[in-house]
C-alpha positions as CSV (number, residue, x, y, z in Angstrom):
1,X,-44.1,2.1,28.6
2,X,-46.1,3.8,31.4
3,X,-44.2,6.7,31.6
4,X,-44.3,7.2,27.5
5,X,-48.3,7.2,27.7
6,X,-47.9,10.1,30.3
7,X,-45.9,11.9,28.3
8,X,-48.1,11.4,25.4
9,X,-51.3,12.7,27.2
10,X,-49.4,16.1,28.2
11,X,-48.2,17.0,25.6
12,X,-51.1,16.5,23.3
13,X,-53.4,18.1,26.0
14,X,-51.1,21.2,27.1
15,X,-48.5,21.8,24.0
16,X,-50.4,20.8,20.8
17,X,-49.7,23.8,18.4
18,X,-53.4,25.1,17.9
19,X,-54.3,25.2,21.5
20,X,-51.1,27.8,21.9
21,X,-51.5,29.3,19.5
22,X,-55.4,30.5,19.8
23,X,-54.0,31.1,24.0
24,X,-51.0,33.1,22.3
25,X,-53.9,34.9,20.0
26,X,-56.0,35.9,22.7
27,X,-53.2,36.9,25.4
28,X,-52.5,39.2,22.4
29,X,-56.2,40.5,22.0
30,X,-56.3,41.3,25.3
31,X,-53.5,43.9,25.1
32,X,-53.3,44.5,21.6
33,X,-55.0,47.7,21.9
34,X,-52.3,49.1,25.1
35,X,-49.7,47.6,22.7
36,X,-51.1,50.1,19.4
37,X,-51.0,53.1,22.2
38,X,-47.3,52.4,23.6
39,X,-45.4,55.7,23.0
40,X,-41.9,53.4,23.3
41,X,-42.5,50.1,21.2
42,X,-38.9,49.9,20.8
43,X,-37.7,49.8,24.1
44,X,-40.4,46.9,24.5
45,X,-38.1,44.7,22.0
46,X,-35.0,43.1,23.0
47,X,-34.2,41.7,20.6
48,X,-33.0,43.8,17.2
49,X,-34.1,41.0,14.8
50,X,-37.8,41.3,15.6
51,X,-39.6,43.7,13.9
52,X,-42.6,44.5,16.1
53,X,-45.2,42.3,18.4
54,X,-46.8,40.8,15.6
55,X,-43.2,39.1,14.9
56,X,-42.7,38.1,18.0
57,X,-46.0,36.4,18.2
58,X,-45.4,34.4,15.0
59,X,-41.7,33.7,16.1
60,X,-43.5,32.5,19.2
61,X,-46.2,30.0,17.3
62,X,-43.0,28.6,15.2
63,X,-41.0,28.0,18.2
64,X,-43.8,26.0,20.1
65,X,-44.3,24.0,16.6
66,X,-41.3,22.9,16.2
67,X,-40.5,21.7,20.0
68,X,-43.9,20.1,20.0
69,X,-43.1,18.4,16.5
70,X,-39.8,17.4,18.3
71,X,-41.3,16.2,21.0
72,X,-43.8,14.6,19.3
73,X,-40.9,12.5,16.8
74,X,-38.7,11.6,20.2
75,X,-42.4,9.8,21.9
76,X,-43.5,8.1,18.2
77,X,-39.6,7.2,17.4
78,X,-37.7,6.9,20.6
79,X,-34.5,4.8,19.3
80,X,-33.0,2.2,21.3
81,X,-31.8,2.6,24.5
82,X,-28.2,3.6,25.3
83,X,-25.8,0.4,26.5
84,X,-24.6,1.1,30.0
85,X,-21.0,2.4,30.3
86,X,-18.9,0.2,31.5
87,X,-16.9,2.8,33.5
88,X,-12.8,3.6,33.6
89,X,-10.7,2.0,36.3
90,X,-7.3,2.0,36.4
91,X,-5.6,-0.4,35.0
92,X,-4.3,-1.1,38.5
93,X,-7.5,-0.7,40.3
94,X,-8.7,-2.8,43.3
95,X,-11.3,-3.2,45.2
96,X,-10.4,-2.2,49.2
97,X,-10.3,-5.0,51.5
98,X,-9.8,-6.0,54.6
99,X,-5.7,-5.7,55.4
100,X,-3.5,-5.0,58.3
101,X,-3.7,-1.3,58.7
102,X,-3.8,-0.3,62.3
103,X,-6.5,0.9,64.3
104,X,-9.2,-0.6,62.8
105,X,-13.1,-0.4,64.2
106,X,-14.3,-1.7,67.3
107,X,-17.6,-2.6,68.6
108,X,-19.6,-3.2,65.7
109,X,-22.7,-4.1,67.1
110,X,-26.9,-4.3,66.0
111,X,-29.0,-0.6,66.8
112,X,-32.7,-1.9,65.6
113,X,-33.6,-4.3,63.1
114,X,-36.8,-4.6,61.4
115,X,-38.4,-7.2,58.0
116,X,-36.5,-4.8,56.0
117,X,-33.5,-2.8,57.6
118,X,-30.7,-3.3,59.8
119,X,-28.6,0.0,61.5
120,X,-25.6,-0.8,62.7
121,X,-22.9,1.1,64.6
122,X,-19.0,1.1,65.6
123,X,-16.2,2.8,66.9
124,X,-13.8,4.6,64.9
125,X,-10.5,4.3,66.5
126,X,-8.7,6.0,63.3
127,X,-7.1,8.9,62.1
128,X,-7.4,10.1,58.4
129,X,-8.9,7.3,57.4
130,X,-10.5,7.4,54.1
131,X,-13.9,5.9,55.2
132,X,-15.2,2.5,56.4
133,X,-16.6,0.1,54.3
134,X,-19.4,-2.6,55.8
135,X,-18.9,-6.2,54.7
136,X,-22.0,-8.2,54.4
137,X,-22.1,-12.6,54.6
138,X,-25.4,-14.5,53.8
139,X,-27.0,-17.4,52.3
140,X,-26.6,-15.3,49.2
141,X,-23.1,-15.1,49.6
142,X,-22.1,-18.7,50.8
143,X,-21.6,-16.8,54.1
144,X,-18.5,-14.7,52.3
145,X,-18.3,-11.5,53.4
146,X,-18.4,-9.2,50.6
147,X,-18.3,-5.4,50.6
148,X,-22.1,-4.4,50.9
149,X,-22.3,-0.2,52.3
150,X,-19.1,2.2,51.6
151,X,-19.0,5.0,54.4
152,X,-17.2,7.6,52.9
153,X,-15.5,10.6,55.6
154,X,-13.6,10.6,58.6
155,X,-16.0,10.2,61.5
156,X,-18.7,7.9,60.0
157,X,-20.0,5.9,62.5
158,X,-23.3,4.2,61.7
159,X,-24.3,2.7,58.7
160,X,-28.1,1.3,57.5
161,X,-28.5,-1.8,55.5
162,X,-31.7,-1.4,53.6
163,X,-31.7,-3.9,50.8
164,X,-32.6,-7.2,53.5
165,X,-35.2,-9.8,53.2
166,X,-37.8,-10.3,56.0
167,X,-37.1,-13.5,57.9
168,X,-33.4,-13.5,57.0
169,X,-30.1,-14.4,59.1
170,X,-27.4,-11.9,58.3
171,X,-23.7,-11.1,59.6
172,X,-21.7,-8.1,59.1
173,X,-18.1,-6.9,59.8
174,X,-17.0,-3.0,59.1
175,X,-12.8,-2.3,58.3
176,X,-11.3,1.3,57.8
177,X,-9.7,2.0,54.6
178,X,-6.9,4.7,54.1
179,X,-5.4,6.1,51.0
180,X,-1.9,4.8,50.1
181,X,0.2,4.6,46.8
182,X,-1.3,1.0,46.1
183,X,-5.1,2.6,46.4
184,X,-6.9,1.7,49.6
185,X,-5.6,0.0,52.2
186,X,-8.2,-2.0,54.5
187,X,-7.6,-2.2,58.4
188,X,-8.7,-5.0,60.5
189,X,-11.8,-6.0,60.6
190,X,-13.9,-5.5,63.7
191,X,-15.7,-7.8,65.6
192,X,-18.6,-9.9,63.5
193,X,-22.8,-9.4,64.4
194,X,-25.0,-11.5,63.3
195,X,-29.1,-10.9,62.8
196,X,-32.2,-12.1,61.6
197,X,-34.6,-10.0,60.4
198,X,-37.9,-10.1,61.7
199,X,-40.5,-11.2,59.7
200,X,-43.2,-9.0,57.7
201,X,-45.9,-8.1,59.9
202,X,-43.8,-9.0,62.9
203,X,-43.8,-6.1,65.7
């Protein structure tokens, strides 16, 4: 895969062992003579395992051997690829819909529409309402609305559709949704839009 040839070139251009190591060898020329006249080498090590800067240095070259070796097994070798979680859900669990809770949206209506997204806006006429959830219909669908953009918060307004096709008739509905016992219960729906998108290239 592309991204696996990236990673290839990096690290074998930036992290292969001998190029560190000669960097980490002549970082340490440049100071090793400072380093020889340091009147407090010890408070210059941290850590109580090391036992002076040449240590440290070869600590150093075995650490960046080993991560590149790692690195190098996990690009050569990289297993298979996890299976996607299915996810929990209650045992219970619905998905919100459209119901009779009161004080549902109102004037759903079209703000700009172009070959590849649609922003729409309403009027929240609830209190403590969970969020609003935007029901798409299209060709797709057999012109059933389905839920298509969740709106999450109290005072959501607007939504933007941006997964539409150029040249494509579209209708849309929005309903509140409130938290109850039962999970979410839908309001009303509001009134129904319908659009075409304009084609690509189209001003």
């Amino acid at each position: 895969m592309a991204f696996r040839a990236i990673a290839d070139g990096i690290l074998e251009k930036h992290f292969k062992p001998k190029k560190l190591h000669r960097q980490f060898d002549e970082l340490h020329a440049l100071i090793r003579d400072d380093l020889d006249k340091d009147p407090f080498p010890s408070r210059r090590i941290t850590n109580p395992n090391d036992k002076g800067y040449e240590d440290i240095l070869n600590k150093l070259k075995q650490f960046t051997t080993k991560r590149y070796q790692l690195a190098r097994r996990q690009l050569d070798q990289p297993g298979k690829r996890p299976k996607p979680h299915a996810g929990y859900q209650p045992k219970n669990h619905r998905d919100p819909a459209p119901g009779n809770a009161p004080n549902g949206p109102t004037g759903l209506k079209v703000v700009s529409a172009s070959h590849n997204t649609i922003r729409l806006q309403w009027n929240d006429n609830a209190e403590n309402e969970a969020g609003h959830v935007v029901q798409r219909a299209s060709r797709e669908s057999n012109w059933k609305f389905r839920n298509h953009i969740p709106r999450p918060g109290r005072s959501e307004t607007e939504a933007v559709d941006d997964r539409v096709e150029p040249g494509q008739k579209y209708r849309y509905r929005v309903y509140a949704v409130f938290q109850s016992p039962r999970g979410m219960a839908g309001s009303k729906p509001s009134n129904e839009v319908e659009i075409t998108t304009k084609k690509r290239g189209e001003q």
